[in-house]
DSSP file (Angstrom, degrees, kcal/mol; ACC not computed):
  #  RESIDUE AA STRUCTURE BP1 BP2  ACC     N-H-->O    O-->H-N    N-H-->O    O-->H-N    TCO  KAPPA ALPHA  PHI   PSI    X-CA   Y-CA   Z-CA
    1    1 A X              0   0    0      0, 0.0    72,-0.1     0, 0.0    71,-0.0   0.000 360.0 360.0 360.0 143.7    0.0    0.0    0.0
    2    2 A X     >  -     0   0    0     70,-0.3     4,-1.3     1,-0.1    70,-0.0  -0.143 360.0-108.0 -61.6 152.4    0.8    3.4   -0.9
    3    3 A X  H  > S+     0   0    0      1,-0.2     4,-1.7     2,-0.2     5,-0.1   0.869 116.9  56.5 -46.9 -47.8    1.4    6.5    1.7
    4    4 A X  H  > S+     0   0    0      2,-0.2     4,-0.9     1,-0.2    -1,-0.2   0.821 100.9  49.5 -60.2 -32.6   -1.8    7.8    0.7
    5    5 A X  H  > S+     0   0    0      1,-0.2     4,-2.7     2,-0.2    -1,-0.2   0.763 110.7  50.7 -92.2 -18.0   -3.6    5.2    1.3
    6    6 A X  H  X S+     0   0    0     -4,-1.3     4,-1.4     1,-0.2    -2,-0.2   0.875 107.0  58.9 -74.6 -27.6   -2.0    4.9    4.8
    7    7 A X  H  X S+     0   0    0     -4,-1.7     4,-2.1     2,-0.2    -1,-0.2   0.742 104.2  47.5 -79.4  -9.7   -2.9    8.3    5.1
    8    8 A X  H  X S+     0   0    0     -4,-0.9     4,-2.9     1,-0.2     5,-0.2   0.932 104.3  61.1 -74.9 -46.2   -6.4    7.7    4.5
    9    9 A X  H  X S+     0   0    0     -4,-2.7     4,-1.2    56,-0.2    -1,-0.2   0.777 105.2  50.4 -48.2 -35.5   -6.4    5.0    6.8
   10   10 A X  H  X S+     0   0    0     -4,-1.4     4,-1.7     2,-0.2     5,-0.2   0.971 108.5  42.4 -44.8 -60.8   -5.5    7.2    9.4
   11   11 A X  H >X S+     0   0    0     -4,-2.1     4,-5.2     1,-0.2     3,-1.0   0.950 109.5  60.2 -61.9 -36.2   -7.6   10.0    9.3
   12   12 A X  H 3< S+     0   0    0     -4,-2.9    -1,-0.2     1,-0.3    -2,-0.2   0.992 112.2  47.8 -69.2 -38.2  -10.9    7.5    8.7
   13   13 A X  H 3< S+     0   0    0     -4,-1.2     3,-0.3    -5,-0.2    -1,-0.3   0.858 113.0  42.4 -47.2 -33.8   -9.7    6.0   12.2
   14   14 A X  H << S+     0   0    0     -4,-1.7     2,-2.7    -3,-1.0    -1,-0.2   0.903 118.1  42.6-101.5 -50.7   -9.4    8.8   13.9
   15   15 A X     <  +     0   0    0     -4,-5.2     3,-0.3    -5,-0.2    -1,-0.3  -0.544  66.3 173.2-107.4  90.3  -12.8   10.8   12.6
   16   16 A X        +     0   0    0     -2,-2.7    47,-0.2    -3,-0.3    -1,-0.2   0.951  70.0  55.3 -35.1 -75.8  -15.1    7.9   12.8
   17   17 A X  S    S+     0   0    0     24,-0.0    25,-0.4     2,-0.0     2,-0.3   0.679  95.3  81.5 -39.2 -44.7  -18.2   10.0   12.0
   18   18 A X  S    S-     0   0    0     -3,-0.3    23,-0.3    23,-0.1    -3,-0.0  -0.781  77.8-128.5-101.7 130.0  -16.8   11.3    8.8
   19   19 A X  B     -A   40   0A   0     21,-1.0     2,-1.4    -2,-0.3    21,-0.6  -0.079  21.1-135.3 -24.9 120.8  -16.8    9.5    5.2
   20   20 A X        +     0   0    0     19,-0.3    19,-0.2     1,-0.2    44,-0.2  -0.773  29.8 179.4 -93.1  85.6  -13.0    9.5    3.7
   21   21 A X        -     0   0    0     -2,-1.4     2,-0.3     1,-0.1    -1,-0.2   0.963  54.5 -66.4 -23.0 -74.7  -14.0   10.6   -0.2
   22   22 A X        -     0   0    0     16,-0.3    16,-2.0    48,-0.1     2,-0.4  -0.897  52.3-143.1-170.8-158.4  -10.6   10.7   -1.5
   23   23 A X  E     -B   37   0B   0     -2,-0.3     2,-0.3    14,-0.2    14,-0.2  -0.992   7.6-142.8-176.0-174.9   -7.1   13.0   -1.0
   24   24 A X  E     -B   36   0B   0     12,-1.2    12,-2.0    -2,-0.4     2,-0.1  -0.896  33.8 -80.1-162.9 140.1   -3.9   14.6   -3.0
   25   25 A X  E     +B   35   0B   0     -2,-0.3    10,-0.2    10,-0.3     8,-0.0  -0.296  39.6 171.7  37.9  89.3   -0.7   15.2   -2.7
   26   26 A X  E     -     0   0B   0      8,-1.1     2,-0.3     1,-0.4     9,-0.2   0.816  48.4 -68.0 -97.5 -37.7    0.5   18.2   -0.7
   27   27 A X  E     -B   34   0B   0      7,-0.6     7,-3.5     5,-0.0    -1,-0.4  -0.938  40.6-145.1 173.6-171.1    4.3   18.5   -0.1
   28   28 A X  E     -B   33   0B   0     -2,-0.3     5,-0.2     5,-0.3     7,-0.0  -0.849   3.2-148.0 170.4 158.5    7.2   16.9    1.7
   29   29 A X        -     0   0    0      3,-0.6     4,-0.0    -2,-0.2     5,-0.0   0.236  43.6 -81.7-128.6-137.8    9.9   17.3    3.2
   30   30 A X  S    S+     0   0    0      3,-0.0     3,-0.1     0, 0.0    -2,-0.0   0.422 131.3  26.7-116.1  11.4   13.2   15.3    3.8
   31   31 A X  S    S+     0   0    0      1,-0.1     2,-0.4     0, 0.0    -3,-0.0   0.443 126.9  26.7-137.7 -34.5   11.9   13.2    6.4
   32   32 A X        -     0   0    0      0, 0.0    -3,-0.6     0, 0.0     2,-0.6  -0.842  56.7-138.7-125.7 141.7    7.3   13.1    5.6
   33   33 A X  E     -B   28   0B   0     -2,-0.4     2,-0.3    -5,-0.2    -5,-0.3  -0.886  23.0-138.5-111.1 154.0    5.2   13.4    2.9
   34   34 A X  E     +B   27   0B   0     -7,-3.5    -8,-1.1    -2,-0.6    -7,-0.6  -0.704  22.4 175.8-103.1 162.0    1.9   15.5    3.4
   35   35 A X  E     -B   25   0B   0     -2,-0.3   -10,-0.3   -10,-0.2     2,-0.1  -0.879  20.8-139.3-161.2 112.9   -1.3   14.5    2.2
   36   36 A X  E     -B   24   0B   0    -12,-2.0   -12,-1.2    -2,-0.2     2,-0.5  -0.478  14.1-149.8 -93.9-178.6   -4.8   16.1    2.6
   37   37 A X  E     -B   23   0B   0    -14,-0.2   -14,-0.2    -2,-0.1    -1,-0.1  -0.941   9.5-141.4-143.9  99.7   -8.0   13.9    3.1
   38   38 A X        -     0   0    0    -16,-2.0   -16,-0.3    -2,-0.5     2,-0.2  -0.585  30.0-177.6 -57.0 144.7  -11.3   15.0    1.9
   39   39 A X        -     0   0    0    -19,-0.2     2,-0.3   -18,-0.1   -19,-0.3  -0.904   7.8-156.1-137.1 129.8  -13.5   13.9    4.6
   40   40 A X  B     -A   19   0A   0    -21,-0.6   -21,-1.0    -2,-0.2     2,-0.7  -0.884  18.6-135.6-118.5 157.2  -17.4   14.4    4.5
   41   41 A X        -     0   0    0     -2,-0.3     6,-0.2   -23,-0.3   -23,-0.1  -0.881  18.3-163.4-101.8  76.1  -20.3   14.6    7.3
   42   42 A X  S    S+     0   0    0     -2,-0.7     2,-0.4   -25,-0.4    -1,-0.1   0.660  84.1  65.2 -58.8  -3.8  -23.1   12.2    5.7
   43   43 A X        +     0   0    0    -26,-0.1     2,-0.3     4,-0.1    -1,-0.3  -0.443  67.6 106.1-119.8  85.7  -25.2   13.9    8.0
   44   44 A X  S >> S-     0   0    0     -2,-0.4     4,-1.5    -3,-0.1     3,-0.8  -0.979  71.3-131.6-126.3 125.2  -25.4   17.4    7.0
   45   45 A X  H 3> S+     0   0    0     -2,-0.3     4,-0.9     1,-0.2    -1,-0.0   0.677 108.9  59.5 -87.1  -9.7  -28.6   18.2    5.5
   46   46 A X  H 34 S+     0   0    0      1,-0.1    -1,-0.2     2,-0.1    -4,-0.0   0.868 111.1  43.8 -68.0 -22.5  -26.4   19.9    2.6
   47   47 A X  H <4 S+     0   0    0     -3,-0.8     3,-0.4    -6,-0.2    -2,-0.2   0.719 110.5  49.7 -45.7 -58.4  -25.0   16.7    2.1
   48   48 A X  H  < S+     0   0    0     -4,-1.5    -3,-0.2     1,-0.2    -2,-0.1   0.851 114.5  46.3 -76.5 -41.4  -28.0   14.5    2.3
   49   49 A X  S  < S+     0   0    0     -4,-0.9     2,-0.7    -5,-0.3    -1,-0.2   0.430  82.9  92.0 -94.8  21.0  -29.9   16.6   -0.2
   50   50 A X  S >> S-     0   0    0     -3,-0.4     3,-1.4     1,-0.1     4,-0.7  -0.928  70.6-144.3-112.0 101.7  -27.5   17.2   -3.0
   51   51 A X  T 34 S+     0   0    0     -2,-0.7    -1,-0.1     1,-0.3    -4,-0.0   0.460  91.1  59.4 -40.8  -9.1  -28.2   14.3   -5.6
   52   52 A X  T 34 S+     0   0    0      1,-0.1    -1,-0.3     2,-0.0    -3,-0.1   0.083 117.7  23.2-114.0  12.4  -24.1   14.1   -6.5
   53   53 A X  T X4 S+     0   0    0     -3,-1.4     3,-0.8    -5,-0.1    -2,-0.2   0.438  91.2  90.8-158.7  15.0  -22.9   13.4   -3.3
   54   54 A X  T 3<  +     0   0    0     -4,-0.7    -3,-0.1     1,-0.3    -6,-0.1   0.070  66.9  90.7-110.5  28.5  -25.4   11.8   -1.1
   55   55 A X  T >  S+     0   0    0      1,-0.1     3,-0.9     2,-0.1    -1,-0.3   0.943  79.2  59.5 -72.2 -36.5  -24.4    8.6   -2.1
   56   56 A X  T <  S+     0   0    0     -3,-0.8     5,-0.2     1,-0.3    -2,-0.2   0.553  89.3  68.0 -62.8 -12.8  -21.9    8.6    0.7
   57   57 A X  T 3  S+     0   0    0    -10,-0.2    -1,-0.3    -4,-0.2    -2,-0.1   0.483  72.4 104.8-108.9  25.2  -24.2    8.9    3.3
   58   58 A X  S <  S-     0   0    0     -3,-0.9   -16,-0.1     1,-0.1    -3,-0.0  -0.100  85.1-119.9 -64.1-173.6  -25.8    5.2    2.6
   59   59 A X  S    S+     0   0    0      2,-0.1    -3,-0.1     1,-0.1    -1,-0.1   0.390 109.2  78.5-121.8  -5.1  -24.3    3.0    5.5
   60   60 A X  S    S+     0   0    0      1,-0.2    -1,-0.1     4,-0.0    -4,-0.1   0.740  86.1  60.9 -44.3 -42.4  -22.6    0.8    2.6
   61   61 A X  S    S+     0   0    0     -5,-0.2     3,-0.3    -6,-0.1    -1,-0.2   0.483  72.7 133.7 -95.3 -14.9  -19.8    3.7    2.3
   62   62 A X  S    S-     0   0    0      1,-0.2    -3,-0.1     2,-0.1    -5,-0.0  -0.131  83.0 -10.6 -31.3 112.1  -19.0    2.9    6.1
   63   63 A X  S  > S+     0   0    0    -47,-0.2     4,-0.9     1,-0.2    -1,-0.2   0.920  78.4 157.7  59.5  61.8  -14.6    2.7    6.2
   64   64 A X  T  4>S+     0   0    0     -3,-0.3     5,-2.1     2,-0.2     6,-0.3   0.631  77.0  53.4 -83.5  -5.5  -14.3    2.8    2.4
   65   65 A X  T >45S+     0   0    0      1,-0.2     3,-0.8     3,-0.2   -56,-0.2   0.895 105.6  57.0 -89.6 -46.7  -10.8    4.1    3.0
   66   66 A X  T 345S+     0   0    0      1,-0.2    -2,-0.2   -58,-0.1    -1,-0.2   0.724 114.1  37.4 -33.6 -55.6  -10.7    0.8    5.3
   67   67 A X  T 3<5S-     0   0    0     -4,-0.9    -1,-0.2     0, 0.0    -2,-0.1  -0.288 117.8-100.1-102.5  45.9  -11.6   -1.6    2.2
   68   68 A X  T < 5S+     0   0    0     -3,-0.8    -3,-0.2     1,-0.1    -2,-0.1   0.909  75.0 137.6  33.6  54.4  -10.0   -0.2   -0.4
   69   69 A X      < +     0   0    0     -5,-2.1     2,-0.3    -8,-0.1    -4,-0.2   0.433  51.1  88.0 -96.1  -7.6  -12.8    1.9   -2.3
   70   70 A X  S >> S-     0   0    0     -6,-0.3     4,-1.5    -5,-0.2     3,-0.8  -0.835  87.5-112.8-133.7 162.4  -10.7    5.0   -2.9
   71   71 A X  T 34 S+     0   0    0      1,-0.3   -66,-0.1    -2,-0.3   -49,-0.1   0.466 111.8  58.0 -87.8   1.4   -8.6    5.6   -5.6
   72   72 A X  T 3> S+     0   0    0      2,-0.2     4,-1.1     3,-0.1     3,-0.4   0.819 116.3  40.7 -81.3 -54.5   -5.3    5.6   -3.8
   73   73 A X  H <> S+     0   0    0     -3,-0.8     4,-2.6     1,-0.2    -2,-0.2   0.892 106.9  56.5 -75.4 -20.6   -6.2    2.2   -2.7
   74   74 A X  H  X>S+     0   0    0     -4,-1.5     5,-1.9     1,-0.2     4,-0.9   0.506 102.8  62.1 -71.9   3.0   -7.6    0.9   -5.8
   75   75 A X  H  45S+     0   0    0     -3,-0.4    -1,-0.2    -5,-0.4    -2,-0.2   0.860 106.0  42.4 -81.3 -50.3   -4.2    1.9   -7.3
   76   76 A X  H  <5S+     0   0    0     -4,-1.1    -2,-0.2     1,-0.2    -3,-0.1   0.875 109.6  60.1 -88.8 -34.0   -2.3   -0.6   -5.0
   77   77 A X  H  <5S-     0   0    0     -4,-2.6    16,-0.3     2,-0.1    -1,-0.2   0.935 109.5-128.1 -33.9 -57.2   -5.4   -3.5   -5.8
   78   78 A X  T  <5 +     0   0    0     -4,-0.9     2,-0.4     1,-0.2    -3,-0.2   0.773  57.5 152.1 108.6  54.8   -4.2   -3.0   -9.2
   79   79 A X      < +     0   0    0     -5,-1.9     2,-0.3     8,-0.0    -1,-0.2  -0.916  18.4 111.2-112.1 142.7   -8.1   -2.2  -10.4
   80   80 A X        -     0   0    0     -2,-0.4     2,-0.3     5,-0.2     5,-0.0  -0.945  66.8 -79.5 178.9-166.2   -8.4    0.0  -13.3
   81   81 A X  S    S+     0   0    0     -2,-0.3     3,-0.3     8,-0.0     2,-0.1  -0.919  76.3  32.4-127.5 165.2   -9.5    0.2  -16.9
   82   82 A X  S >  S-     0   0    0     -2,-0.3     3,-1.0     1,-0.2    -2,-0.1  -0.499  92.0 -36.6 111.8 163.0   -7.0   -1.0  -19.9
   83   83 A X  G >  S+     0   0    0      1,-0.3     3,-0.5    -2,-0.1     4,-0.2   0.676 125.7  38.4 -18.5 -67.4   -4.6   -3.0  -21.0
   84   84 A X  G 3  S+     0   0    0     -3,-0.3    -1,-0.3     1,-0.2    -2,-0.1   0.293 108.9  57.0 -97.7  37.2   -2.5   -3.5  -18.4
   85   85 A X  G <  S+     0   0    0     -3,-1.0     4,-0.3     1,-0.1    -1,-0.2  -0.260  78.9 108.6-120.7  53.5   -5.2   -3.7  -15.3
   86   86 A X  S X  S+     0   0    0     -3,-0.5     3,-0.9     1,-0.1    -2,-0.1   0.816  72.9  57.9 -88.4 -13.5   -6.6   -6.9  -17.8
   87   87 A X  T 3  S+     0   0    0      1,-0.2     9,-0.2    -4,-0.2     5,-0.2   0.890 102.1  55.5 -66.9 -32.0   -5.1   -9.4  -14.8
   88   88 A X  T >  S+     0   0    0    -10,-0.1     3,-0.9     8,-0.1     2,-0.8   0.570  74.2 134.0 -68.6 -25.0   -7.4   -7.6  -12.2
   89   89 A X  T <   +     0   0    0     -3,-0.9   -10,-0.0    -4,-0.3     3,-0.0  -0.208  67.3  32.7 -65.6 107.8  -11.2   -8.1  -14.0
   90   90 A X  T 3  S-     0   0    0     -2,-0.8    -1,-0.2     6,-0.0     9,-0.0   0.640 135.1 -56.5 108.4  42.0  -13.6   -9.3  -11.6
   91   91 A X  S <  S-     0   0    0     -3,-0.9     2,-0.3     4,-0.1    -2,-0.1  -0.337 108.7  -8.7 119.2 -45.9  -12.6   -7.8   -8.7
   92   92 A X     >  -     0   0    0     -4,-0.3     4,-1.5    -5,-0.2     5,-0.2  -0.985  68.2 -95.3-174.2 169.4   -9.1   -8.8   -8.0
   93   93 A X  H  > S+     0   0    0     -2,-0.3     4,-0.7   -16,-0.3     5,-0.1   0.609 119.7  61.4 -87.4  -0.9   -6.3  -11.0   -9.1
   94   94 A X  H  > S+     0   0    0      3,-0.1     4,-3.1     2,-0.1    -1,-0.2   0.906 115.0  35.4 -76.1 -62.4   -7.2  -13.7   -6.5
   95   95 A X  H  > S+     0   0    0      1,-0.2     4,-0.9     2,-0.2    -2,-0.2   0.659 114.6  50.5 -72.7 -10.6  -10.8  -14.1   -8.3
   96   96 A X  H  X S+     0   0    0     -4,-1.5     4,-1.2    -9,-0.2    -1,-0.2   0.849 110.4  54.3 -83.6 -31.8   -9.9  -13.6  -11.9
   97   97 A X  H >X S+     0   0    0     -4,-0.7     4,-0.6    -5,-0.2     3,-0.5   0.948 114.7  44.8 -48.4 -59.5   -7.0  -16.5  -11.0
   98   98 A X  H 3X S+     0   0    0     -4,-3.1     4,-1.5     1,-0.2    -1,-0.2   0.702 108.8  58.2 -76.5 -18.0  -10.0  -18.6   -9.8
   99   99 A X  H 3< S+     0   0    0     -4,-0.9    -1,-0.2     2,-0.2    -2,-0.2   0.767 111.1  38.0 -27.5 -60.9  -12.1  -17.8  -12.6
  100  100 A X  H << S+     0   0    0     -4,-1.2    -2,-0.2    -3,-0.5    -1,-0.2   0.436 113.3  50.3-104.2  11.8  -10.2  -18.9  -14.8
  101  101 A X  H  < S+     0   0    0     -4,-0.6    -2,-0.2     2,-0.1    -3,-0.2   0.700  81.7 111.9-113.2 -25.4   -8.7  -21.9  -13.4
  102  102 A X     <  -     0   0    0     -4,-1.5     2,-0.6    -5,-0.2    -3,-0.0  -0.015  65.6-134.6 -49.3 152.7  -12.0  -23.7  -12.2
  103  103 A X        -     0   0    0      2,-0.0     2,-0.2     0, 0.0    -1,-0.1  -0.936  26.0-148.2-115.1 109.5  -13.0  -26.5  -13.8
  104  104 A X        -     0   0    0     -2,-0.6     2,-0.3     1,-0.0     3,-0.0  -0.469  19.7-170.8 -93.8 149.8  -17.3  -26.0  -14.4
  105  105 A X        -     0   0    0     -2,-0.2     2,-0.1     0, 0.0    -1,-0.0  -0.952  29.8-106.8-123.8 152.7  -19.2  -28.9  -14.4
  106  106 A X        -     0   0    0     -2,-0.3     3,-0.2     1,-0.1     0, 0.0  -0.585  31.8-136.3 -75.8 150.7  -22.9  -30.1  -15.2
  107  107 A X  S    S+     0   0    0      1,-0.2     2,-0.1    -2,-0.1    -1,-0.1  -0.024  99.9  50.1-102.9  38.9  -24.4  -30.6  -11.9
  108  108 A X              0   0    0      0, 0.0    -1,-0.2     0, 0.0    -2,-0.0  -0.582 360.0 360.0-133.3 101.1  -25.9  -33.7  -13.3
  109  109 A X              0   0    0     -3,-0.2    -2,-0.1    -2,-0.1    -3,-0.0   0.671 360.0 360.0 -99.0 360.0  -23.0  -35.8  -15.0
């Protein structure tokens, strides 16, 4: 996992309440790198009633920073679109492996 994604993991531990969206790339120094973290309040009624962004405030979106939902972690999953993310299709390289190596059967042989 990236720094970014560690940083994300931080912050959603430490403010429980709030939704980790996504973050960038601020500076660094010779010893840290900085990093902000959009964070959002699904319950804020500006939040809840604006049709582009009250998706987050389903209880589904709970720790997405936590399961790798945001795009710093889907970077280290290796999920994407293209050429080279073709090893990745259908979720992860664990399921695409097993995909294609199972052996289907008739359930009446």
């Amino acid at each position: 996992r990236s720094n970014q994604a560690i940083a994300e993991d931080r912050v959603g531990r430490a403010m429980g309440s709030l939704r980790v969206l996504n973050s960038y790339w601020v500076g660094e120094d010779s010893t840290f790198g900085f990093y902000e973290v959009i964070c959002i309040d699904p319950h804020h009624n500006a939040i809840r009633n604006d049709p582009k962004i009250n998706w987050i405030c389903s209880a589904k979106q709970k720790h997405r920073e936590m399961r790798g939902l945001t795009s710093a972690n889907k970077k280290s999953r290796g999920l994407g679109k293209g050429a080279k993310h073709c090893k990745t299709i259908g979720g992860s390289r664990h399921a695409s492996w097993k995909r294609r190596n199972a052996e289907e059967m008739h359930r009446k042989r």
